[in-house]
LUMPAMI-701819 format. One line per field, with one value per residue (C-alpha): residue number from 1; residue in one letter; x, y, z. Coordinates in Angstrom, 1 decimal, always signed. Layout:
i <- NUM_...
aa <- a_...
east <- X_...
north <- Y_...
up <- Z_...
This chain:
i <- 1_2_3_4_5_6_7_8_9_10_11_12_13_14_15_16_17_18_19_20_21_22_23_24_25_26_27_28_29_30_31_32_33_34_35_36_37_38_39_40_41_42_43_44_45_46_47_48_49_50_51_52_53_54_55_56_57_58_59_60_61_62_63_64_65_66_67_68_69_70_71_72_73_74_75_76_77_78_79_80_81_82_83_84_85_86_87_88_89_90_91_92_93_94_95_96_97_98_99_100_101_102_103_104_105_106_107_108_109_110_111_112_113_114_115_116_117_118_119_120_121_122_123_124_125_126_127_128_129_130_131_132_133_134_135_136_137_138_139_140_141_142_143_144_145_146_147_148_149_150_151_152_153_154_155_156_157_158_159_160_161_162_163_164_165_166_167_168_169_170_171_172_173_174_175_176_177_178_179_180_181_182_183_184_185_186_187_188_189_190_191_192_193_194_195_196_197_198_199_200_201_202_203_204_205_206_207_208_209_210_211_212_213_214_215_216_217_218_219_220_221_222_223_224_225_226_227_228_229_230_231_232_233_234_235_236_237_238_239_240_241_242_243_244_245_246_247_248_249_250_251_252_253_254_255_256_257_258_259_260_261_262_263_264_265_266_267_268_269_270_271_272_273_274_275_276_277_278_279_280_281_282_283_284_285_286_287_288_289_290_291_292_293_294_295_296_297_298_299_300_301_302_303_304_305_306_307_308_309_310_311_312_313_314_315_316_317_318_319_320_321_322_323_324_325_326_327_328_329_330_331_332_333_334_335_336_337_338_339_340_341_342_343_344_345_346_347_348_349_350_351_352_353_354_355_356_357_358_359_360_361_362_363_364_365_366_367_368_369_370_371_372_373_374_375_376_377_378_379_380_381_382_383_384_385_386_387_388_389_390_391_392_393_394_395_396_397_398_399_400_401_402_403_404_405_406_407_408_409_410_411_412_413_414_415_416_417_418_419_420_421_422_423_424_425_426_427_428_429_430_431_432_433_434_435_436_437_438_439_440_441_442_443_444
aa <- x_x_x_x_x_x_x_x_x_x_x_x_x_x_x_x_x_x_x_x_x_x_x_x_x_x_x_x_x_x_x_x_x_x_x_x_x_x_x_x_x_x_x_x_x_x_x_x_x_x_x_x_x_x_x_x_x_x_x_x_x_x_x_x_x_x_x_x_x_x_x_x_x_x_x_x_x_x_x_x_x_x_x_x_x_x_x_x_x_x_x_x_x_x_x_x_x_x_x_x_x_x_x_x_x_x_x_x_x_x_x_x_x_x_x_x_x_x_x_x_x_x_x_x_x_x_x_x_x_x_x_x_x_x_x_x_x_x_x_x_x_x_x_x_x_x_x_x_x_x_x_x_x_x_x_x_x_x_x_x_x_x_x_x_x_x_x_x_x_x_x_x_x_x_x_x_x_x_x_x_x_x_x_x_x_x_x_x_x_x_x_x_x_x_x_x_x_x_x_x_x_x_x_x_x_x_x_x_x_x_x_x_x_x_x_x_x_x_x_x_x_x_x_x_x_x_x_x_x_x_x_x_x_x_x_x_x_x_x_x_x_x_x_x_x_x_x_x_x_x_x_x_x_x_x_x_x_x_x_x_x_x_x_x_x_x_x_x_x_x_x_x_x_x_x_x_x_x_x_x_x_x_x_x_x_x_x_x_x_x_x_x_x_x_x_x_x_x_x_x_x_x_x_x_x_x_x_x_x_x_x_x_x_x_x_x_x_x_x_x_x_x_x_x_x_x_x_x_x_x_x_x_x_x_x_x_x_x_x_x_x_x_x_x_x_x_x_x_x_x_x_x_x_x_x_x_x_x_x_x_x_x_x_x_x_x_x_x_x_x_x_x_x_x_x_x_x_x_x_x_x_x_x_x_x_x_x_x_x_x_x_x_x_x_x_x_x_x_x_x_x_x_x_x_x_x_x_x_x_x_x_x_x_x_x_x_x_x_x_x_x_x_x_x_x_x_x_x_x_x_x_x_x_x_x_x_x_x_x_x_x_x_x_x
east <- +0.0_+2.7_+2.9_-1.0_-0.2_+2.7_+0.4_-2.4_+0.6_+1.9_-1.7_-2.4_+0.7_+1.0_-2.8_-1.9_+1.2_-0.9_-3.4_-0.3_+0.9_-2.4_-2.6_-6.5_-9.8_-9.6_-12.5_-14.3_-17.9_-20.2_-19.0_-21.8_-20.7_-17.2_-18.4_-20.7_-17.2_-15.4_-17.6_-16.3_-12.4_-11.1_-12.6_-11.6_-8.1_-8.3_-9.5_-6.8_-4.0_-6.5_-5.6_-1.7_-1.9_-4.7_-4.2_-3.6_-6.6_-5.6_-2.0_-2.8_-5.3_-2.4_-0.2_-2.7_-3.4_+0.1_+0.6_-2.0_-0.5_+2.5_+0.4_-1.3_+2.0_+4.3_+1.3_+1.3_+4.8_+4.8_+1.9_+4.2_+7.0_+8.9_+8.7_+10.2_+10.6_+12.8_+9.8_+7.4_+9.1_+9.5_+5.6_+4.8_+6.6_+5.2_+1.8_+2.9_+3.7_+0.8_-1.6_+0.1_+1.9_+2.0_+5.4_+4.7_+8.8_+9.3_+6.5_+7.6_+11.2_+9.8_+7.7_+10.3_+12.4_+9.9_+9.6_+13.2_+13.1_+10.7_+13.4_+15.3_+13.2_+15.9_+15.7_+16.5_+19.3_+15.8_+14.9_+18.2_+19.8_+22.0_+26.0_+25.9_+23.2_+21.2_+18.2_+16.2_+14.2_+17.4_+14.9_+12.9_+14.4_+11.5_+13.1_+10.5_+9.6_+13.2_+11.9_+8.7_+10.6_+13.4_+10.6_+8.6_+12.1_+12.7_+9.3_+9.5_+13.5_+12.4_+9.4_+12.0_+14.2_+17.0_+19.6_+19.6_+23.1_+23.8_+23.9_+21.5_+22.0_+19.1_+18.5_+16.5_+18.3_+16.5_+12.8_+12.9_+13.9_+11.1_+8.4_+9.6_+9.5_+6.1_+4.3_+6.0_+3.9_+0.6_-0.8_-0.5_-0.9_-1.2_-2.3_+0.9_+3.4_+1.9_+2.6_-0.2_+1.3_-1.1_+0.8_+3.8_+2.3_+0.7_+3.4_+5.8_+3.3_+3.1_+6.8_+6.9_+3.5_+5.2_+8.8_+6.9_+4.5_+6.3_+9.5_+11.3_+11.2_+12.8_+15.5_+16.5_+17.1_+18.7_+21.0_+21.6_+22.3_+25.9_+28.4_+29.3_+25.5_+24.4_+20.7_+18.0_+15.5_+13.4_+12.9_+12.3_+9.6_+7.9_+8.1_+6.6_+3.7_+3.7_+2.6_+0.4_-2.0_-1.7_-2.9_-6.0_-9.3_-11.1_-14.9_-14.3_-11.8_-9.7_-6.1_-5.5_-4.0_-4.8_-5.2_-5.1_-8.4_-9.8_-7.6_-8.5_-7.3_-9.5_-9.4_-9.8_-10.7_-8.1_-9.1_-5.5_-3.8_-6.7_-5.9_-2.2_-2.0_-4.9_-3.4_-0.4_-1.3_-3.0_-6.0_-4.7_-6.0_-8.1_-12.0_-12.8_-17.0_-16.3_-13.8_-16.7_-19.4_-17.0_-16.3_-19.8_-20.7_-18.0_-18.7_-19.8_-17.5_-14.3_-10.7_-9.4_-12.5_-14.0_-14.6_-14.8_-12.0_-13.7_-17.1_-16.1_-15.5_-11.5_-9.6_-7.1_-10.3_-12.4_-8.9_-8.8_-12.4_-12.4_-9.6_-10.8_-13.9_-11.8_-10.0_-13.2_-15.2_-15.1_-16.0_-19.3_-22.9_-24.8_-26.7_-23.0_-22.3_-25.0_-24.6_-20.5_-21.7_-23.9_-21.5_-18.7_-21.0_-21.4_-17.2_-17.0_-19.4_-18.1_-14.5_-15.0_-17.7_-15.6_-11.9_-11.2_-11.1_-12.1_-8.6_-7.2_-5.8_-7.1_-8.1_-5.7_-7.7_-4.6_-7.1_-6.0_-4.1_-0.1_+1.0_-0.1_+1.7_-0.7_-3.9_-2.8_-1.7_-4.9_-7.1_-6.0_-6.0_-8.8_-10.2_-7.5_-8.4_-12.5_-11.4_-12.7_-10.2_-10.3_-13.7_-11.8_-10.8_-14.5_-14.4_-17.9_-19.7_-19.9_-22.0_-20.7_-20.4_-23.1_-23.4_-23.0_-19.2_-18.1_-14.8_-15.1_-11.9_-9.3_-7.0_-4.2_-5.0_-4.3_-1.2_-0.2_-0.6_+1.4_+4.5_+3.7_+4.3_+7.3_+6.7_+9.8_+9.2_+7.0_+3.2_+4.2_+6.5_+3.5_+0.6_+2.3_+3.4_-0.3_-1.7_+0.8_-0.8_-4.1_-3.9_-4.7_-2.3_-2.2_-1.6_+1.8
north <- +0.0_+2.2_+3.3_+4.2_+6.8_+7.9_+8.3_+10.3_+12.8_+13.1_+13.8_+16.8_+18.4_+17.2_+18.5_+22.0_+21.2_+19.8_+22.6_+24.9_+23.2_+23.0_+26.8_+26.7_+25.3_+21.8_+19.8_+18.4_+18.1_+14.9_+11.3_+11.2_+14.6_+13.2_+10.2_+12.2_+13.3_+10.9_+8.8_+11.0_+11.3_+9.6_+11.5_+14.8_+13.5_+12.4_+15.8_+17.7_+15.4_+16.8_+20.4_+19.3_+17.5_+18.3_+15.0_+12.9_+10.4_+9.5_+9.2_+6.7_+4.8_+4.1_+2.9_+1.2_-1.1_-2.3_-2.6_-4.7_-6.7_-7.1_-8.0_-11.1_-12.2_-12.1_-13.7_-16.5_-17.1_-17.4_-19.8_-22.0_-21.8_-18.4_-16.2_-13.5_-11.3_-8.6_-8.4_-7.7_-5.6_-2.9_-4.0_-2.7_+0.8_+1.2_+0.4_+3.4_+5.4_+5.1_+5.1_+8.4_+10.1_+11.8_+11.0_+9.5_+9.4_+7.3_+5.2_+4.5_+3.6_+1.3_-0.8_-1.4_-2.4_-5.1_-6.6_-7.2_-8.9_-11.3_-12.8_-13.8_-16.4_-16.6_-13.8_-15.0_-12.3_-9.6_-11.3_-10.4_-8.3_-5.9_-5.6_-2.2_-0.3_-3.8_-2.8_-5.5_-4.7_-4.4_-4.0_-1.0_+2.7_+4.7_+4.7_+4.1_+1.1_-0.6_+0.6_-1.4_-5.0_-4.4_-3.7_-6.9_-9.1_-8.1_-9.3_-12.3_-12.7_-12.0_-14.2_-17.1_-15.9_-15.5_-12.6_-10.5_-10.9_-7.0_-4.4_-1.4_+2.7_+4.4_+7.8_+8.9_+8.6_+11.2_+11.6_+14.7_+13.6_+11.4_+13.7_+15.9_+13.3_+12.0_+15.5_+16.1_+13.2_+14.2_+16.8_+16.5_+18.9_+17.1_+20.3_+22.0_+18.8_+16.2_+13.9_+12.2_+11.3_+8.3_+6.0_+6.7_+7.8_+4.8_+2.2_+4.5_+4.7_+0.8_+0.4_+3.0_+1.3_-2.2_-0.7_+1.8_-1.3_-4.3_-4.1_-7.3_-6.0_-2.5_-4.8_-6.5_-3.2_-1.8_-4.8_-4.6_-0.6_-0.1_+0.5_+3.7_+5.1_+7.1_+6.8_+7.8_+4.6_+5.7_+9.1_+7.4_+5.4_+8.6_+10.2_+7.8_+7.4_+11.6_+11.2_+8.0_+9.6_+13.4_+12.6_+10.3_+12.2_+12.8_+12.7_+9.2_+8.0_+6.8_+7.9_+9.1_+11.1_+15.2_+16.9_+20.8_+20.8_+24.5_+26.0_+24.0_+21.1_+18.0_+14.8_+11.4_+8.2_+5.6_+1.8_+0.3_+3.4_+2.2_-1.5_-1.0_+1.8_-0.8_-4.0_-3.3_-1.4_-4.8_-2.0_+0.3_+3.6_+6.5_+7.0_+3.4_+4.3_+6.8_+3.9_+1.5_+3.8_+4.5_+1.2_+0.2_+3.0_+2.7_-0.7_+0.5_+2.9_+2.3_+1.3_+3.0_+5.1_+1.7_-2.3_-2.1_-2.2_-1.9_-2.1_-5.3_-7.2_-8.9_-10.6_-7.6_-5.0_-7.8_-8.6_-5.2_-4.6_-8.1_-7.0_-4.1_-5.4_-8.2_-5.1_-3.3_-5.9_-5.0_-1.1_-2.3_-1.8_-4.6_-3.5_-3.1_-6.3_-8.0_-5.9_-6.6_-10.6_-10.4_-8.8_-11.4_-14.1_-12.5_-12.2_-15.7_-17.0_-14.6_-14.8_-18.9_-18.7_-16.3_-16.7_-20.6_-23.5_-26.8_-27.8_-25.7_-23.2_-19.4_-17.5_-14.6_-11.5_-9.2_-6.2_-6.0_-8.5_-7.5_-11.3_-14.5_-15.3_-12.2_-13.8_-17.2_-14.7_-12.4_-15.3_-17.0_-14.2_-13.8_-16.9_-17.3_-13.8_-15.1_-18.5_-20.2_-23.2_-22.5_-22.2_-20.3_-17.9_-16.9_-13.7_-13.0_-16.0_-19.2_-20.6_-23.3_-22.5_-22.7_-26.0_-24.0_-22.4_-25.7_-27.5_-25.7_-24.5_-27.1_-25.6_-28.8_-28.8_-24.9_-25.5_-27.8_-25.7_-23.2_-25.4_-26.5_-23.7_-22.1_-18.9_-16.3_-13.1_-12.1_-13.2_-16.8_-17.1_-15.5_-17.7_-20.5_-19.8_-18.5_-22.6_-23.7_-22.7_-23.1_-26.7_-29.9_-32.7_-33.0_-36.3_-36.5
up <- +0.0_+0.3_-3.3_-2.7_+0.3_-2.2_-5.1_-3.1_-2.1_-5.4_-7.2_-4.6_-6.1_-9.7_-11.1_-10.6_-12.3_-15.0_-15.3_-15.6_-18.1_-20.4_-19.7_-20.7_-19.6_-19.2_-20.9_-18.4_-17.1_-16.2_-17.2_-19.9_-21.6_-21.6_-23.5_-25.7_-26.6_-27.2_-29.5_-32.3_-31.5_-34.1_-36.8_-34.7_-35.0_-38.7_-39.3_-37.6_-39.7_-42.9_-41.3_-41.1_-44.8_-47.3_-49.0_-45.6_-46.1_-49.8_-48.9_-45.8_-47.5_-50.1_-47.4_-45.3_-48.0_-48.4_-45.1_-44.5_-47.6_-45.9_-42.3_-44.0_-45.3_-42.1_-40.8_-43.2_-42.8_-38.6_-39.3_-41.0_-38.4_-39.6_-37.0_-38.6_-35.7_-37.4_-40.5_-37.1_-35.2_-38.6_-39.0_-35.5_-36.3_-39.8_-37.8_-35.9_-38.6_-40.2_-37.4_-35.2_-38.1_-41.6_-42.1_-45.5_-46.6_-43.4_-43.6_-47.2_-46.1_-43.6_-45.7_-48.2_-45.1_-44.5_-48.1_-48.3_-44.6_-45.6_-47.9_-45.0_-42.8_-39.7_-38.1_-34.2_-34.3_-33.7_-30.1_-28.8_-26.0_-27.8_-26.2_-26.9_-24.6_-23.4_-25.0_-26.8_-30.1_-32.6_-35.5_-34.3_-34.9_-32.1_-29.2_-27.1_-28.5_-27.6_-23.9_-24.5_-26.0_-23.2_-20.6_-21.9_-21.7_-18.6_-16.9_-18.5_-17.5_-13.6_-14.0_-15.1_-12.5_-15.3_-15.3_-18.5_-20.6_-20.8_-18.8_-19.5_-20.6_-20.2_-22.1_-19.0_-15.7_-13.4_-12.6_-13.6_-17.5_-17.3_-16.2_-18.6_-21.4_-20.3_-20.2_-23.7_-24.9_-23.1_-25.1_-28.8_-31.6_-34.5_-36.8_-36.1_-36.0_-37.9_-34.7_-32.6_-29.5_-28.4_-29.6_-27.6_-25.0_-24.1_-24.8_-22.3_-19.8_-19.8_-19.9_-16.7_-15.1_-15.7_-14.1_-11.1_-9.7_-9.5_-6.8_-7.6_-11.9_-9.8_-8.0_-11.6_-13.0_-10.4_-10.6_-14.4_-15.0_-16.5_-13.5_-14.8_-14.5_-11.4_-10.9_-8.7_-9.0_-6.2_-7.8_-10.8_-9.8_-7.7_-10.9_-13.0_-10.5_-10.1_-14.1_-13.4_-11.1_-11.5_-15.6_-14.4_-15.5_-12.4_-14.7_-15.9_-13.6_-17.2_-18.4_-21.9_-24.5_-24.3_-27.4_-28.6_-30.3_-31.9_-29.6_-26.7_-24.3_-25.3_-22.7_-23.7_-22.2_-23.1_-22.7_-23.5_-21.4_-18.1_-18.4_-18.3_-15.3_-13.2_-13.6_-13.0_-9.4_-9.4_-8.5_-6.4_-8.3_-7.5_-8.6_-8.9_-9.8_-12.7_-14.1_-13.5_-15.1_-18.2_-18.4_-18.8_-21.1_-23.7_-24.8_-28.1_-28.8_-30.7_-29.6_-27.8_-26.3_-26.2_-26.8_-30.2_-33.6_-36.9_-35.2_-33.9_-30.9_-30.4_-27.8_-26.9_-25.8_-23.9_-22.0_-21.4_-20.1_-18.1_-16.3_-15.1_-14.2_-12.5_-10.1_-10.2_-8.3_-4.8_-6.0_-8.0_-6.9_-7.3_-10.4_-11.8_-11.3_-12.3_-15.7_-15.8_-15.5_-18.6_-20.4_-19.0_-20.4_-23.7_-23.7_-23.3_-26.1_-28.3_-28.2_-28.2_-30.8_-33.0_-32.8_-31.2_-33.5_-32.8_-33.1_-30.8_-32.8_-33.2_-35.8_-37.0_-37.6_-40.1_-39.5_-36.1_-34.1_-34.7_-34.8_-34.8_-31.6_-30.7_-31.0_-28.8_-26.1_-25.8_-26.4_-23.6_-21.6_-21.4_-20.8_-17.8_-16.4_-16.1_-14.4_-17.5_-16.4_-12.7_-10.9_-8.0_-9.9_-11.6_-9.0_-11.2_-10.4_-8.1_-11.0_-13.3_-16.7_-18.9_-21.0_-24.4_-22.9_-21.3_-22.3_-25.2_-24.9_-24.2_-22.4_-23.5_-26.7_-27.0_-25.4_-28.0_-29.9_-29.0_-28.4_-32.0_-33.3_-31.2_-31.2_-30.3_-28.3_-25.2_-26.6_-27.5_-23.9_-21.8_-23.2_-22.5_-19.3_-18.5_-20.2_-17.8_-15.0_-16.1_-17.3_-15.7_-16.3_-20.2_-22.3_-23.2
């Protein structure tokens, strides 16, 4: 609890610092305004990239569809065993690219990149520690998504009990470079710079969430920083959760990206930027009934103000929602959770119905999910996360499943799969290591 007392001293001073920085009215108002919104936000941010490039839908179009080419066929290729992890990682930045940027020269670069990757199918060279600054993620060129594959290896070295190889050289080594770094990224101007910082934003403050909560990850880095590097990791983790809880939106109780909109500040409520920030507090956060409410409220809204990509459900946002609503439990009315078990019922037919094979294997949906390895790892997520194997672990029910959900999904046969296939890299590691501890004794 101690980070909690921290936190609640930190908020009181960082808001003001906050409002200071904004330097206007922030948006704000009842938790139905704010959704009101937010329904809308993507086309508000497509239309301030219009303001920053007249011909930005065209241009992305054009791109989008060859990088959706190039998705189906890195896809195609892990299916058969190829993991192609370099060919992934330069897919996950052109994703970026294209998603957060109009940096069409760059994007351009990066796709060509990935065609002539795919020539060469070994590519275990990608998955490792580099002797230079002990950062992981040799293929990608962003910065901050090296922190996010060395942040990832890391959590799964500690949970293996495993030293890393390297020592580490972080760029930020004070909490005061980080807080500075992280309110660079909050507010984005995307009319002026071309740049919308979501995208960063949110895989920092997951690296930081990841790095802030969990003591024994804080002990391995600690360990593991170059010799010749003096820093501060206690004023590091107070600064990352100075960020963490003096940028929650008191009106919805979520986290998100700010944006300068008409001349104004313009809040968002973040679904992937919630998840991250409450399970890895394992809960500990501020304003649990306005998460709850906009929780609820969203769930037909799109990703990330909601449960919904391309007007569809997928694993990644249920795992999301079911999480919170897992942390959320003891803060829920009973009407609240009686409407969270209905929709945790409706989670469950629909991911099993819609993206689990008979055989064991999952469906891979190139319209969203980044990998293949991707959509073992959320799938089973999210069946581990509702106690679909374990009945103690239902914390929304003493019921038994319903006939029609019921061995459904076997959990050895998914597993087999998964070894099958051998995936490299964090997603196939962790769903494996999550069908581990969710299987019975499997059939050799």
């Amino acid at each position: 609890m101690a980070h909690s007392l921290c936190g609640r001293r930190i908020v009181a001073g960082f808001r003001p610092t906050l409002l200071a920085l904004a330097g206007v009215v922030i948006f704000s108002g009842s938790p139905s305004a704010a959704f009101a919104d937010t329904v809308d936000m993507r086309d508000v941010v497509v239309r301030e990239f219009e303001a920053f490039d007249p011909n930005y839908r065209e241009r992305r179009q054009q791109y989008a569809e060859r990088l959706g080419a190039l998705a189906a066929r890195i896809a195609a290729e892990q299916a058969a065993g190829n993991t192609l992890q370099c060919s992934e990682q330069m897919y996950l930045e052109a994703k970026w690219l294209l998603g957060y940027t109009a940096n069409w020269d760059a994007l351009k670069d990066k796709l060509d990149r990935i065609e002539r990757s795919l020539q060469d199918k070994t590519q275990d060279f990608a998955t490792e520690q580099s002797p230079v600054d002990g950062f992981w993620g040799l293929c990608y060129d962003q910065w901050f998504m090296r922190v996010g594959a060395t942040a990832t290896a890391f959590g799964l070295l500690t949970s293996q009990g495993q030293p890393p190889r390297y020592r580490l050289r972080p760029r930020l080594t004070t909490g005061r470079d980080l807080i500075n770094y992280l309110q660079g990224l909050l507010i984005s101007d995307i009319e002026n710079t071309g740049i919308d910082h979501r995208g960063e934003l949110s895989s920092v403050m997951t690296s930081y969430s990841t790095a802030a909560y969990k003591r024994d990850l804080q002990d391995v880095l600690a360990g593991f920083v170059a010799l010749d590097e003096n820093i501060d990791w206690d004023a590091m983790r107070e600064a990352a959760w100075f960020f963490i809880h003096g940028s929650q939106d008191i009106g919805t109780g979520y986290w998100g990206a700010w944006y300068v909109i008409d001349g104004k500040i313009r809040k968002t409520a973040d679904l992937s930027m919630t998840f991250h920030v409450v399970r890895y507090s394992k809960g500990e956060v501020d304003h649990w009934p306005q998460i709850i409410r906009t929780t609820l409220a969203i769930k037909d809204d799109p990703y990330p103000f909601g449960w919904r990509s391309g007007g569809k459900f997928n694993n990644h946002n249920l795992y999301d929602v079911a999480t919170i609503f897992k942390f959320g439990w003891p803060h829920m009315s009973e009407e609240e959770r009686r409407t969270a078990r209905d929709e945790i019922r409706q989670m469950l037919r629909w991911s099993i119905g819609n993206t689990l094979n008979p055989d064991g294997t999952y469906r891979h949906d190139p319209g969203y999910g980044d990998s293949y390895a991707d959509e073992y790892y959320f799938g089973v997520s999210l069946l581990d996360v509702l106690g679909y194997w374990k009945p103690a672990e239902r914390f929304w029910t003493d019921d038994p499943l319903e006939p029609a959900l019921a061995g459904r999904a076997d959990c050895c046969l998914i597993k087999q799969r998964v070894k099958a296939y051998g995936f490299e890299g964090w997603a196939g590691a962790a769903a494996l290591e999550k069908l581990e501890r969710s299987c019975n004794v499997c059939p050799a």
